[in-house]
N, C-alpha and C positions, 0 to 999 in steps of 0.2 A: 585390364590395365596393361601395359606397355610391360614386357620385362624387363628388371631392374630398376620399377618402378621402387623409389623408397621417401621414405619422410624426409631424411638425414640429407638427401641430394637437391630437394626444392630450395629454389634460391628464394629464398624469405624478402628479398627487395624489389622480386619482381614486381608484383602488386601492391601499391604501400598504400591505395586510396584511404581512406578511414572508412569508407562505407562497405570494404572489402572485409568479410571474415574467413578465413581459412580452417579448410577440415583436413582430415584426414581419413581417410575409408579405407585402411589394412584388409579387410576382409572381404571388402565389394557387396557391404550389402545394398549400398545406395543403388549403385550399378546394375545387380540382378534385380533390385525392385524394379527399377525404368524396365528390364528386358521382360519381366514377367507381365508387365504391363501393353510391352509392345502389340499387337491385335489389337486391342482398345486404342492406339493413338493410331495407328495407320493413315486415318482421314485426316490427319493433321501435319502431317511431314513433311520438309519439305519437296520440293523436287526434287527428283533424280539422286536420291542417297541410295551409301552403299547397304549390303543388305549385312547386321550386323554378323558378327560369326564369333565371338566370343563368349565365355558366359557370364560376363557380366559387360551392361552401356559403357563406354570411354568413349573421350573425344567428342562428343554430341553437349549440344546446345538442347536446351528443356524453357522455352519461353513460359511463363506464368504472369495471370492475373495478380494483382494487389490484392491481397486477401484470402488468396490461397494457401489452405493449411492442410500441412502431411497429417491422414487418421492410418487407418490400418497400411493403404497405398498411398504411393505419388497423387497428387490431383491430376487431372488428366492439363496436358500443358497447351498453351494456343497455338504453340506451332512449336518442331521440334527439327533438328537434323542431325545426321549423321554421316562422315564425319565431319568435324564443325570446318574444318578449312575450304570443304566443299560447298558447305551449305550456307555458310556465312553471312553472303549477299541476299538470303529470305529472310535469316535473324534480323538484319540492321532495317532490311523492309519491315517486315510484322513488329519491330520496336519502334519503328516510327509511326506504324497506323497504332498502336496499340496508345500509345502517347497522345496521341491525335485523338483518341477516344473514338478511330475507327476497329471496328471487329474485323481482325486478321483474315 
């Protein structure tokens, strides 16, 4: 995470959608799960991402299936980048096939 990352400083009105819930991961375990997992998604990335260097995922997008549920790991995701302002334009492609009921 970004330094100076904290709870206290997200602006709470950014996202008001109702379908939006909000976490918080103090510790970054979300984070090193995705990174621990990294090898097993590599066939799935998008193009041209950077190669992470922290120790824990930020900033990346994790596309998943409808019905994907976390057990010991992340589910493996249909398509993922990193970071997300670069990778963007695959996210919004692979949610439009994934919507479409085409395989990313």
């Amino acid at each position: 995470m970004y330094p100076g990352d904290a709870r206290s400083v997200w602006p709470a009105a950014l996202l008001t959608d109702p379908r939006v819930v909000h976490f918080w991961d103090e510790r970054r375990d979300v984070g090193r799960a995705f990174l621990s997992q990294l090898t097993t998604m590599l066939d799935r990335r998008a193009p041209n991402p950077l190669t992470p260097a922290a120790d824990a995922m930020w900033d990346a997008y994790y596309l998943s299936r409808r019905g994907d549920r976390w057990s010991d790991s992340p589910p493996l995701p249909v398509s993922w980048g990193y970071p997300i302002m670069m990778t963007r334009e695959q996210l919004v492609a692979d949610l439009d096939r994934l919507i479409a009921g085409i395989r990313p």
